[in-house]
C-alpha positions in Angstrom: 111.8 77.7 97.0 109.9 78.6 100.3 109.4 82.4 101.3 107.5 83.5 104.1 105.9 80.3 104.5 104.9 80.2 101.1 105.8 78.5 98.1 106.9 80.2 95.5 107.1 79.1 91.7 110.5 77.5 90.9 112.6 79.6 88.8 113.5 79.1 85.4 116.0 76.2 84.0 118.7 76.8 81.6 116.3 75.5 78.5 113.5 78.4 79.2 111.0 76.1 81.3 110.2 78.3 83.6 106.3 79.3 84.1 105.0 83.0 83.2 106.6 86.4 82.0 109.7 87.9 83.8 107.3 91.0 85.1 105.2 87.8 86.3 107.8 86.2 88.1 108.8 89.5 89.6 105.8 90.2 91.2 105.3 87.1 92.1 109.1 87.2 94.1 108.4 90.3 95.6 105.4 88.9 97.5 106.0 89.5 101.4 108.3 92.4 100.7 106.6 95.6 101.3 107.0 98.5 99.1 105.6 102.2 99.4 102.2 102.7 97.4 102.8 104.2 94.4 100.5 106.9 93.2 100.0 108.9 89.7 99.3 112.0 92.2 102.2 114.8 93.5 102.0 114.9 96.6 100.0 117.2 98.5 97.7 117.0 95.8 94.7 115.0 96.2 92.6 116.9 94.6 90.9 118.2 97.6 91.4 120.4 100.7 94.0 119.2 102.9 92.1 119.8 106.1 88.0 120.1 106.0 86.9 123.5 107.8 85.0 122.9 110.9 81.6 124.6 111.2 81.5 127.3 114.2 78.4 126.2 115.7 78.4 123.2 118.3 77.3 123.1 121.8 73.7 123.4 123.9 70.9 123.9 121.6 68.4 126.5 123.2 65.4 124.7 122.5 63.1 123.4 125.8 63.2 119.7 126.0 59.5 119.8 126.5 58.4 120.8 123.4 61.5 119.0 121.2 59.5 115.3 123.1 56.3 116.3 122.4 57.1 117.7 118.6 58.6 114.0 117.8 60.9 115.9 115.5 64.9 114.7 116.4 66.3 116.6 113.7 67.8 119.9 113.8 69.5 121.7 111.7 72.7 124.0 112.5 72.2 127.9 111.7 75.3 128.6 110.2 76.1 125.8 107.5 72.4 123.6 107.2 74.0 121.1 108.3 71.3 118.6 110.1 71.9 116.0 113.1 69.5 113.5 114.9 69.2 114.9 118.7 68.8 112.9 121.9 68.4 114.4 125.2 71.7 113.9 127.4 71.4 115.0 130.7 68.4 117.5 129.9 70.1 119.1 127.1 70.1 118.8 123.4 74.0 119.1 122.0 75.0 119.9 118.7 78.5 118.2 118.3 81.5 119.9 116.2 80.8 119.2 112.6 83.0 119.9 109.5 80.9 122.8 107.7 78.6 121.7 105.0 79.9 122.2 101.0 77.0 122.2 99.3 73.9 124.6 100.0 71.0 122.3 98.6 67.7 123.0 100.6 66.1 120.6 103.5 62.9 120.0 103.1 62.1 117.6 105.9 60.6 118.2 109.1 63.6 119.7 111.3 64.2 121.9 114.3 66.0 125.6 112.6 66.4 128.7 114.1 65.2 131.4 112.4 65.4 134.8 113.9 66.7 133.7 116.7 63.7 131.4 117.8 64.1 127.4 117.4 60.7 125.8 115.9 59.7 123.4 113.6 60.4 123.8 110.0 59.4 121.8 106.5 56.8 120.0 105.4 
């Protein structure tokens, strides 16, 4: 028997001849014939949020372009969620782009542009 260009076992004689298991020759029918995925999991529930949450801060980063060259530091870090980015000038401005918000709090302790009180400098060791 030929299906989609393949062949497929023959099926089994009258005597019991035939090769494998009947959930073997089953699957083995059903090639080429597409079925929903089946999951263990309701629907809806993955077992994590449906939608990330997007982080608030994105856009021009205040910091002169001069001294973000000359510091050789391209990572900055965004002041509401710690989330960090590697920077590149574009058009004489650094831009933070939208991010999903950070889950987990662990400290950064590389070298990274943050703004504390307001004022962008270098940070970490």
């Amino acid at each position: 028997m030929v299906h989609s260009g393949k062949a497929l076992p023959s099926e089994p004689t009258e005597q019991g001849h035939g090769s494998g298991t009947e959930p073997e020759r089953e699957a083995v029918l059903s090639l080429g014939k597409s079925h929903p995925t089946e999951t263990n999991v309701p629907a809806g529930d993955s077992g994590r949020p449906a939608k990330a949450t997007k982080c608030t801060f994105s856009g021009v980063v205040p910091i002169d372009l001069q001294r973000f060259l000359e510091s050789s530091v391209a990572l900055v870090e965004c002041p509401d969620c710690a989330a960090t980015r590697t920077l590149e000038p574009h058009g004489g401005v650094l831009r933070f782009k939208s991010h999903d918000k950070r889950k987990t709090q662990i400290p950064t302790a590389s070298r990274r542009w943050a703004r504390i009180d307001s004022v962008w400098d270098v940070v970490g060791r």
